[in-house]
N, C-alpha and C positions, 0 to 999 in steps of 0.2 A: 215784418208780416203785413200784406196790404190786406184790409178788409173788403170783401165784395158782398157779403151777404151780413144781414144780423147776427147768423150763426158762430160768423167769424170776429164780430165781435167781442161777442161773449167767450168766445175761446181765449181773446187777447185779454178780458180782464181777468182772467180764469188764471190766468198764464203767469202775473205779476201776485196773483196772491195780496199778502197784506203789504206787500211794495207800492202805498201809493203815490209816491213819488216817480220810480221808474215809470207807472201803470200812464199816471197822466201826459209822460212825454211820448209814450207809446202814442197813446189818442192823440193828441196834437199831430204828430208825424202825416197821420191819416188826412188829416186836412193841408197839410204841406204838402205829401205827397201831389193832393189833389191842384195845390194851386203852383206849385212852379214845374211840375214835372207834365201834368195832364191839361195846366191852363183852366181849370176850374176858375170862374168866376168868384173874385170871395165874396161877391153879395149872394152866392148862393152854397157859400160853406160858413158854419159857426166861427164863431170867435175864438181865437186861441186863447185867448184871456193872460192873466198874471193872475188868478186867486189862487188860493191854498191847495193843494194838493186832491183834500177832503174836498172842497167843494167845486173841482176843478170836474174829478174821476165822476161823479153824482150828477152833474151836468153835461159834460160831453156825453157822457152813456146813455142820457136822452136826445141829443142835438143830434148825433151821427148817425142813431136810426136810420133816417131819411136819408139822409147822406149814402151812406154803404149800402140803401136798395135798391139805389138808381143804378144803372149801368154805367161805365166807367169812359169816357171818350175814346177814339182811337190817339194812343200815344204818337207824338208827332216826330218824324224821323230825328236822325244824331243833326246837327249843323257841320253846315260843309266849312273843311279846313282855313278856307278861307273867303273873304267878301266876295259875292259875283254878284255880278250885276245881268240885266237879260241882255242880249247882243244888241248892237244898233242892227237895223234894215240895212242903213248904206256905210259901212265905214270907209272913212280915208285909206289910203295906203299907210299912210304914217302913222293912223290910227291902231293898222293892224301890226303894222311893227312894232309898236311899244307895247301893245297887247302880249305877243312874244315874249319881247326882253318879259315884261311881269310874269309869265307862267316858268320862263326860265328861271325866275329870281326865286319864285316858290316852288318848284321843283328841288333848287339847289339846298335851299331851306331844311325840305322834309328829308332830303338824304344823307343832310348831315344831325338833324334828330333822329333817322333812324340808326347811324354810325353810333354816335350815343348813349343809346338804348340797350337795356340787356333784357329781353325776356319781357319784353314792352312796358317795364318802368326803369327808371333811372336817379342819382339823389343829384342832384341840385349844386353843383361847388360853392363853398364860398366866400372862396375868393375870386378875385376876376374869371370868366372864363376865356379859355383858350379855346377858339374857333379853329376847328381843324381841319388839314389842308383837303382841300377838295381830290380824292382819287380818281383816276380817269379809267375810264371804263375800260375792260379788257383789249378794244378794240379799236377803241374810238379815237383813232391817232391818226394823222394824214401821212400820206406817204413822204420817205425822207429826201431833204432837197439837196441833189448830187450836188457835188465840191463842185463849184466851178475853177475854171482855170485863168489863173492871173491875168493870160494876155486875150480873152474873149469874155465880151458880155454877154448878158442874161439869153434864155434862147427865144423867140419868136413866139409868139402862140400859136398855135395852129387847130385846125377841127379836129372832133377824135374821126376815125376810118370809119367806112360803112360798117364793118366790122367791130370796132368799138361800139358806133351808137346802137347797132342791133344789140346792145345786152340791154338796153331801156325795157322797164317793164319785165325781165326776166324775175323771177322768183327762183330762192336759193332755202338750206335749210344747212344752219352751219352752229355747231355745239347746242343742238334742241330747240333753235329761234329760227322762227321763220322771217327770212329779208325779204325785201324787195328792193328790183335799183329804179332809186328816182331818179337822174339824172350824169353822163357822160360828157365831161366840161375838162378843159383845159385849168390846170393850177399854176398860177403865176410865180408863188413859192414856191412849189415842188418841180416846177418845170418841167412839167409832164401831163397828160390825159390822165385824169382819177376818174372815179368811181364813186355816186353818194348812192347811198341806200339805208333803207330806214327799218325797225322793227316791226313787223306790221301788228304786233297784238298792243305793243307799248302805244303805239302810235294809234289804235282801235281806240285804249282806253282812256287817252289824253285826249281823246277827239281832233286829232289833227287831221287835218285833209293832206292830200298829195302839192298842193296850192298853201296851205301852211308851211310844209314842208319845206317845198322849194324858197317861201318867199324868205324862211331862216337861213337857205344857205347863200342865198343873195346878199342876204343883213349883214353876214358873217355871227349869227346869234347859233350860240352851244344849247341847241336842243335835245331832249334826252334819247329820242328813238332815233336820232338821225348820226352816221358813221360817214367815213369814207375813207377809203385805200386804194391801192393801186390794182389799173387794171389786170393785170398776170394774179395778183392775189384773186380776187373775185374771180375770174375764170377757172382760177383751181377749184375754188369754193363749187361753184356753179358743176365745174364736173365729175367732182367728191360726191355731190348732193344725187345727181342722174344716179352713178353707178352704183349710190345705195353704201358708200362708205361713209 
């Protein structure tokens, strides 16, 4: 029970009865609350003390008066999951690529606490824990790289067709996410034109840019909004998505 008024005070001693032992860690709470939750100054909250119960309850119930008729600060939001820092103005390239690899690293991090998790708490093992395998995303798999043939080497690169590069920028909507393709590039492993395209809401709220985006699949960095498949897949997607199937 957080005290805001005197009223609530006396409701809280009122509450403990002749418990004055619970009573007094009640009142202390109040001035806790105030200094690690709300950042209260403790030159301007009483003293917790260490005395006797008796004269702990008889004292704080004059101290926090004042205390509990002040208004209360605005509580200061949760802390973000992990250390940021403000952006630089000018980063290096190589700057921004390790930047990547880290949000990749803490990405992978929170999907496997949320793997974890049952019902957003979890106990603790204790003995070693098993870190477990990373699952890959329904999707998120690059197109398969045909058998080659004993007596021919790998094939050429080549540009994707006018045809290909026209799906840049197309927007698709495939199992209730909405894509977008970033980019039509030739796979040296797949030995084929693929197809990268990204989440756009995951990718909204990871704040990536189309320019993050791309410079992950440059990196070869496993970012979480970013896919790619073969072109014939995506254009099926693409005209699934028009005719509303």
């Amino acid at each position: 029970m957080l005290c805001r008024t005197v009223a609530d005070l006396e409701a809280l001693r009122a509450l403990h009865g002749p418990d004055l032992k619970a009573c007094v860690e009640a009142l202390r709470d109040q001035i806790r609350v105030r200094l690690h939750v709300y950042k209260v100054k403790a030159a301007d909250l009483p003293n917790i003390g260490s005395d006797t119960p008796e004269l702990a309850v008889a004292r704080l119930m004059v101290e926090l008066r004042g205390v509990v008729a002040r208004a209360l600060p605005r509580e200061p939001p949760p802390p973000v999951p992990y250390p940021a820092r403000a952006a630089h103005s000018a980063p290096t390239r190589a700057a921004v690529a390790f930047h990547m690899k880290h949000l990749v690293a803490i990405s992978a991090a929170l999907v496997a606490l949320v793997e974890i998790t049952a019902e957003g708490a979890f106990t603790a093992p204790r003995s070693r824990a098993v870190v477990p395998k990373a699952q890959a995303t329904p999707r998120a798999v690059a197109p398969k790289t045909k058998a080659k043939a004993k007596d021919k080497g790998p094939k050429r690169p080549r540009d994707p067709t006018p045809a290909q590069a026209a799906l840049e920028g197309e927007e698709f909507e495939e199992d209730g996410i909405d894509w977008k393709v970033l980019a039509v590039v030739w796979d040296a492993d797949a030995e084929e034109v693929v197809v990268w395209y990204y989440d756009v809401d995951m990718a909204e709220e990871g704040q990536f840019s189309e320019v993050d985006l791309d410079l992950a699949r440059t990196e070869g960095l496993d970012l979480a909004p970013l896919e790619c498949s073969s072109v014939t897949e995506v254009r099926a997607w693409i005209r699934a998505a028009r005719s509303g199937r």
